[in-house]
py3Dmol code that shows the C-alpha trace and the ligand (Angstrom):
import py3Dmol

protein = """\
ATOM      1  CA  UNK A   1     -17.208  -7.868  -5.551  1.00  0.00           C
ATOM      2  CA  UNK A   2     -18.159  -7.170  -1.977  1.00  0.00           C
ATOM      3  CA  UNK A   3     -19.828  -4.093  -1.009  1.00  0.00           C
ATOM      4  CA  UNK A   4     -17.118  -1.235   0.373  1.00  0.00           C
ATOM      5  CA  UNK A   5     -17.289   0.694   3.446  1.00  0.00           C
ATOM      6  CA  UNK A   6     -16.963   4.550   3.053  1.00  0.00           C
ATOM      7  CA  UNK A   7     -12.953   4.643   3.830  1.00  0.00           C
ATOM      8  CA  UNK A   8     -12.730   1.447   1.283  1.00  0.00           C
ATOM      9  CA  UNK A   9     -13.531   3.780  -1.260  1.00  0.00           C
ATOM     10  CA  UNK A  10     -11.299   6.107  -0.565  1.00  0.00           C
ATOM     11  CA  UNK A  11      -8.472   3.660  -0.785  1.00  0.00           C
ATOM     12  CA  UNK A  12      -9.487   2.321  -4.006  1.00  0.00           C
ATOM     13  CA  UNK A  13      -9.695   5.839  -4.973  1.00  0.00           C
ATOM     14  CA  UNK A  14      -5.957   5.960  -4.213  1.00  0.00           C
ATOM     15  CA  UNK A  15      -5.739   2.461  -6.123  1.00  0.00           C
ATOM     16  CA  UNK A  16      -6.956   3.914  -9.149  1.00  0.00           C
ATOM     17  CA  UNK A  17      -4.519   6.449  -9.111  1.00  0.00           C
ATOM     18  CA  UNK A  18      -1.446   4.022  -8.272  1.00  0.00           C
ATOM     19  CA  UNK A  19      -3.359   1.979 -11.456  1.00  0.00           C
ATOM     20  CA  UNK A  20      -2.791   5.548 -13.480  1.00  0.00           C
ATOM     21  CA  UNK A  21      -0.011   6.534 -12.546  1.00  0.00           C
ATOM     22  CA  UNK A  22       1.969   3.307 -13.665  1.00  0.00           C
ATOM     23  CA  UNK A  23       0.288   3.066 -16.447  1.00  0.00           C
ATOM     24  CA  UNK A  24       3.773   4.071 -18.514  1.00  0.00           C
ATOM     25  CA  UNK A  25       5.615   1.512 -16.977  1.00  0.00           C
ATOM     26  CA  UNK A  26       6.270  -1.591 -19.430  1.00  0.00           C
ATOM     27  CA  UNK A  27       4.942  -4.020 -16.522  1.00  0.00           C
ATOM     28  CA  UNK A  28       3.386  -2.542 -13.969  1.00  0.00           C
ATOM     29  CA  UNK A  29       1.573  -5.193 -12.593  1.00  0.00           C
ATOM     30  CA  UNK A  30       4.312  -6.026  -9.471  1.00  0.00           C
ATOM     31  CA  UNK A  31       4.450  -2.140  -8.773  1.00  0.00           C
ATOM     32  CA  UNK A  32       0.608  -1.787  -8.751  1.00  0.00           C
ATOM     33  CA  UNK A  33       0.176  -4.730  -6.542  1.00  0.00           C
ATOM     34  CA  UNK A  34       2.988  -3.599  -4.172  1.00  0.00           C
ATOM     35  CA  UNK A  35       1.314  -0.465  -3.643  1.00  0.00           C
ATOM     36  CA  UNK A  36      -2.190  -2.190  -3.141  1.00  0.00           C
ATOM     37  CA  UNK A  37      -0.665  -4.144  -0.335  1.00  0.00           C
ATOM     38  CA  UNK A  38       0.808  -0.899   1.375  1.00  0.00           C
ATOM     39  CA  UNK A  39      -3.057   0.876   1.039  1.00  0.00           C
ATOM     40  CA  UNK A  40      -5.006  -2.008   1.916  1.00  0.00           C
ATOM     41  CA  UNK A  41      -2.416  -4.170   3.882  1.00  0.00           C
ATOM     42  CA  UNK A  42      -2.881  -7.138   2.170  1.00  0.00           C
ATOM     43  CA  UNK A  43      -4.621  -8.330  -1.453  1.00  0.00           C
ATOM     44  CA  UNK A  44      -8.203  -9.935  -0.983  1.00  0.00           C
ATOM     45  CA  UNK A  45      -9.909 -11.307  -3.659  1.00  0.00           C
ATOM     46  CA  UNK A  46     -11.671  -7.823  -4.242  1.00  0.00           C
ATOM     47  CA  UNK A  47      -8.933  -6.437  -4.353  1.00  0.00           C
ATOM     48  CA  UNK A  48      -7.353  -8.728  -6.692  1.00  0.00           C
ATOM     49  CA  UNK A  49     -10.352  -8.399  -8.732  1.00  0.00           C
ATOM     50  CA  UNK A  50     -10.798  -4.499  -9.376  1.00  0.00           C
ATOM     51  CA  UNK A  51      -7.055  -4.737 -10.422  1.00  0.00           C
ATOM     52  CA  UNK A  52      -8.180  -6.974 -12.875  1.00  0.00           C
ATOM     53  CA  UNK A  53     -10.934  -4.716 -14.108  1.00  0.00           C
ATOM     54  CA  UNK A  54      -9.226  -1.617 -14.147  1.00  0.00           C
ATOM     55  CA  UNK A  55      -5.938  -3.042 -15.822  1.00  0.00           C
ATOM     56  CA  UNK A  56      -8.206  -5.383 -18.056  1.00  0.00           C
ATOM     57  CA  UNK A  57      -5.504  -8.265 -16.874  1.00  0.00           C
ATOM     58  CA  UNK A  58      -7.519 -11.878 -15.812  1.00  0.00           C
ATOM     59  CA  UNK A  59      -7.921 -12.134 -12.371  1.00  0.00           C
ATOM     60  CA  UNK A  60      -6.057 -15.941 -12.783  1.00  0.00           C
ATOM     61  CA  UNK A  61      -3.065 -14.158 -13.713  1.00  0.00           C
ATOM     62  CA  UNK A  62      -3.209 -11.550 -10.752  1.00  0.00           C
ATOM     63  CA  UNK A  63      -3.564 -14.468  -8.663  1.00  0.00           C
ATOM     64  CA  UNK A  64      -0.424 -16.517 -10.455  1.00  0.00           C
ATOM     65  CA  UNK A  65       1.447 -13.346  -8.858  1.00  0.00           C
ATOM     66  CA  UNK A  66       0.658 -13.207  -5.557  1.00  0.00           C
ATOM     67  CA  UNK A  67       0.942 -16.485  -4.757  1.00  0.00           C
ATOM     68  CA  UNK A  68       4.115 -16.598  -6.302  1.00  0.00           C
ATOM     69  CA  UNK A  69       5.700 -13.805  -5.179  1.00  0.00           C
ATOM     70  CA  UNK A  70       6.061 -14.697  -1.355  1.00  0.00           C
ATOM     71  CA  UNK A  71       5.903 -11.016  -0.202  1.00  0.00           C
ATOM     72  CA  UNK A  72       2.615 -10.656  -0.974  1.00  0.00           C
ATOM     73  CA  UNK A  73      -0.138 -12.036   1.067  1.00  0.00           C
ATOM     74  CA  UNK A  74      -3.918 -12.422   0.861  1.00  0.00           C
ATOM     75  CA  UNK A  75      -4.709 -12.176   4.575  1.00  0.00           C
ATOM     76  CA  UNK A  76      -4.716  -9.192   6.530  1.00  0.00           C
ATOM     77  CA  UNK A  77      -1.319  -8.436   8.386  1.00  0.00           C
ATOM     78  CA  UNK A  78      -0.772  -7.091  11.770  1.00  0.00           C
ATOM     79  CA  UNK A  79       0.229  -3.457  12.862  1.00  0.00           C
ATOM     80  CA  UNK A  80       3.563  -4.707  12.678  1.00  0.00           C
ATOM     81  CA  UNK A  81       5.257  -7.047  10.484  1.00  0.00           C
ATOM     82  CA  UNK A  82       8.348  -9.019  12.408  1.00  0.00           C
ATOM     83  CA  UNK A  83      10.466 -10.082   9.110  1.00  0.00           C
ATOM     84  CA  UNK A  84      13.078 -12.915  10.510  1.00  0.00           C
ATOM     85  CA  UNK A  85      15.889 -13.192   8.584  1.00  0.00           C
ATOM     86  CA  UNK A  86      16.624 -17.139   7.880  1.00  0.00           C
ATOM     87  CA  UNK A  87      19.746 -16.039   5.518  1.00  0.00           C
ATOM     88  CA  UNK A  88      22.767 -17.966   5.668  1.00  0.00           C
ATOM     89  CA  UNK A  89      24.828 -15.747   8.411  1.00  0.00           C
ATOM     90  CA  UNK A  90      21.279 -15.522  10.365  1.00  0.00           C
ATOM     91  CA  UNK A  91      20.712 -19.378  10.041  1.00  0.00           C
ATOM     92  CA  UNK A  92      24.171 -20.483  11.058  1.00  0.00           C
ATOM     93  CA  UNK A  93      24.056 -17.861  14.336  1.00  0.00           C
ATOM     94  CA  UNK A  94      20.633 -19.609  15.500  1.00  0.00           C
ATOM     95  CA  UNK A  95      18.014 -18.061  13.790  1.00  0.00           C
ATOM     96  CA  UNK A  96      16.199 -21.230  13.587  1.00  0.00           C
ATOM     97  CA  UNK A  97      15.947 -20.985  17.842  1.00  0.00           C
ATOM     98  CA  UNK A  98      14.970 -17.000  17.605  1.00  0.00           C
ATOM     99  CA  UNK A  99      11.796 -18.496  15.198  1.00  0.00           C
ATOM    100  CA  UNK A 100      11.332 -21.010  17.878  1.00  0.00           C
ATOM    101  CA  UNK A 101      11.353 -18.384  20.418  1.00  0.00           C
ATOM    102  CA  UNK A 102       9.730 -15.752  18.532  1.00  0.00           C
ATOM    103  CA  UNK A 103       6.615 -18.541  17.981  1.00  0.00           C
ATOM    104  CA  UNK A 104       6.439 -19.224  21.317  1.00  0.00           C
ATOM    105  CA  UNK A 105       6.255 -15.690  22.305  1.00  0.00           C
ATOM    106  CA  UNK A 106       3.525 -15.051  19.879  1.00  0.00           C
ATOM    107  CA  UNK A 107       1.718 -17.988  20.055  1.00  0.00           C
ATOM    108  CA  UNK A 108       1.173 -17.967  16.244  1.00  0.00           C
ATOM    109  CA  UNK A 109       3.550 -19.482  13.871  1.00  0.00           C
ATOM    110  CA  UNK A 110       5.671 -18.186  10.642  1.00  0.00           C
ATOM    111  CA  UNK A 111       3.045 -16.613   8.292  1.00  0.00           C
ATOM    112  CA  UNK A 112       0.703 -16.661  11.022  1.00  0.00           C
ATOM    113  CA  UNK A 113      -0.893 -12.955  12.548  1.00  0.00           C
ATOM    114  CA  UNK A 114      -1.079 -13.240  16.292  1.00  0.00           C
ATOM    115  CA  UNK A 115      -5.390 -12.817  17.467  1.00  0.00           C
ATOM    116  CA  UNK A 116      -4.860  -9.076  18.586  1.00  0.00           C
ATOM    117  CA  UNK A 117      -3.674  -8.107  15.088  1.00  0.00           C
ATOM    118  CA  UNK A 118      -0.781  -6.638  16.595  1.00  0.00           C
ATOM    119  CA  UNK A 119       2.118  -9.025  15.051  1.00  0.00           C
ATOM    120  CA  UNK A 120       2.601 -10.688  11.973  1.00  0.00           C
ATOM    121  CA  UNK A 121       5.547 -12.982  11.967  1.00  0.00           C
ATOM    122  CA  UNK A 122       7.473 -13.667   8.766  1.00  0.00           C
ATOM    123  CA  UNK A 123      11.195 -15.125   7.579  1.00  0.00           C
ATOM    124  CA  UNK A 124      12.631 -13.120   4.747  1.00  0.00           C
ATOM    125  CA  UNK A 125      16.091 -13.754   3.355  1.00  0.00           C
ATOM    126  CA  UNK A 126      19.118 -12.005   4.435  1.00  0.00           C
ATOM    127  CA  UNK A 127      18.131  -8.404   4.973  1.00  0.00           C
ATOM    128  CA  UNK A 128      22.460  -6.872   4.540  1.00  0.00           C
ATOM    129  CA  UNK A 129      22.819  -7.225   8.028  1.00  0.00           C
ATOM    130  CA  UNK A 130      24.742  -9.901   8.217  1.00  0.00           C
ATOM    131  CA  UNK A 131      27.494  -8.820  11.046  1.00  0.00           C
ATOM    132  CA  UNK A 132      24.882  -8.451  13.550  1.00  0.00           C
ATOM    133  CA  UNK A 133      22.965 -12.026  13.186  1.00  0.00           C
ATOM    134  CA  UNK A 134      20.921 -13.386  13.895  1.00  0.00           C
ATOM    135  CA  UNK A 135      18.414 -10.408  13.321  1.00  0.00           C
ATOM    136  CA  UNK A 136      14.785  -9.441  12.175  1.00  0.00           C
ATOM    137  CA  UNK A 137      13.607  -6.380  11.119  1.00  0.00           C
ATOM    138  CA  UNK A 138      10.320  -4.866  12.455  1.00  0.00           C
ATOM    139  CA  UNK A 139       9.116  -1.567  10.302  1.00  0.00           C
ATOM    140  CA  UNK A 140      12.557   0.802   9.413  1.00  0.00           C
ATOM    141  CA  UNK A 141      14.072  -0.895  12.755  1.00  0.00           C
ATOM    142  CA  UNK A 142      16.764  -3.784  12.435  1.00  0.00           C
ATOM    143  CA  UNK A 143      17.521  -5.929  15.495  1.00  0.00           C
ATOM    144  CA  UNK A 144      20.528  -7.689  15.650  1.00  0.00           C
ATOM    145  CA  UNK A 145      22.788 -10.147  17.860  1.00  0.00           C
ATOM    146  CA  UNK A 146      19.023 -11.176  19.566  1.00  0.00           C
ATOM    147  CA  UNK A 147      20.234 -14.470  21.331  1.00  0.00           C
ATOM    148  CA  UNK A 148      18.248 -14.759  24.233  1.00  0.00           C
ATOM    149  CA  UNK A 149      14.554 -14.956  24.350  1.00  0.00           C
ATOM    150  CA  UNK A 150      14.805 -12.158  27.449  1.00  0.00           C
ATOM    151  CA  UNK A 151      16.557  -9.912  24.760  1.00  0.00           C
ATOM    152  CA  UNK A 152      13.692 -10.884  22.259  1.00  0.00           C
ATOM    153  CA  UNK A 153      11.096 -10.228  24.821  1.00  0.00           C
ATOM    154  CA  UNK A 154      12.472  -7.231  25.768  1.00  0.00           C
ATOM    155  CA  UNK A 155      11.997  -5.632  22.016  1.00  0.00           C
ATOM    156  CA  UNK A 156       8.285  -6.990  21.316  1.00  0.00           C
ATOM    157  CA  UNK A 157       7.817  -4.850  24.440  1.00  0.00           C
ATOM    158  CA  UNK A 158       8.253  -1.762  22.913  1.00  0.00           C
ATOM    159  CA  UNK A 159       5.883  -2.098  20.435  1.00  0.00           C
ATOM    160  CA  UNK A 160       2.509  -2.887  22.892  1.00  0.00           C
TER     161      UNK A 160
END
"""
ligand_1 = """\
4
FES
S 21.823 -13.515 6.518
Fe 20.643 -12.409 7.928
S 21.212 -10.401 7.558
Fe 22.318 -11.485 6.078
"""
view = py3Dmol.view(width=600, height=400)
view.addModel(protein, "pdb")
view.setStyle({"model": 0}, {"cartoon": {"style": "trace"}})
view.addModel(ligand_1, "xyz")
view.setStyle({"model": 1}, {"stick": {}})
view.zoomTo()
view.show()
């Protein structure tokens, strides 16, 4: 395991306790590893690892998750997460052209974290929003009807 920087500890501190506090749960694995990504932002190998040790699970079978689950990720994610919706309604009302013009923007594609680590940029399936589509979702905040990359643009902006 790598060595761990004072604040590390403190959020494998909280770990542990997610790890206890779950422990009732008839499979807590999925909860425990959605709450790792929320303290530590993503799940690293070291991560991955002292969930192994402290569930006594193999560290192959933590792995199996992740990678199969596509909402968890094993590289770090940017302040904010821009969540595309490629659902049908969203895919029908161009979101295919809102990726395009979202990548563009960005620089960085789909699953990709843009060099400042401000944006990550990822498609999701429909997020109930269907009326307003195409639309993405950045934090609590849905955006819908985005058509235009000035009206795209526009948005990012408030979050610099
Ligand atoms: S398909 Fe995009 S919100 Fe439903």
């Amino acid at each position: 395991m790598t060595p761990i920087s004072p604040q590390d500890n403190a959020l494998y501190e909280r770990l542990k306790e997610v790890i206890e506090e779950t422990k009732s749960m008839r499979n807590p694995l999925i909860e425990v590893l959605r709450q790792a990504q929320d303290i530590f932002g993503y799940l690293p190998i070291e991560v991955q690892e002292f969930i192994a040790q402290e569930m006594n699970i193999p560290a192959n079978k933590i792995y199996g998750v992740i990678t199969f689950y596509n909402f968890f990720t094993m590289k770090p994610r940017g302040k904010y997460t821009i969540n595309l919706c490629m659902g049908t309604a969203c895919y029908v009302k161009g979101a295919p052209r809102l990726a395009q013009m979202m990548e563009e923007e960005l620089g960085v594609k789909i699953g990709e974290t843009t060099p400042d680590g401000k944006f990550t940029l990822s498609a999701v399936r429909c997020v109930g929003a269907c009326s307003l589509a195409p639309v993405f979702v950045i934090g609590e905040d849905t955006y819908g009807r985005v058509d235009t990359r000035d009206k795209m643009s526009a948005i990012l902006k408030r979050y610099e």
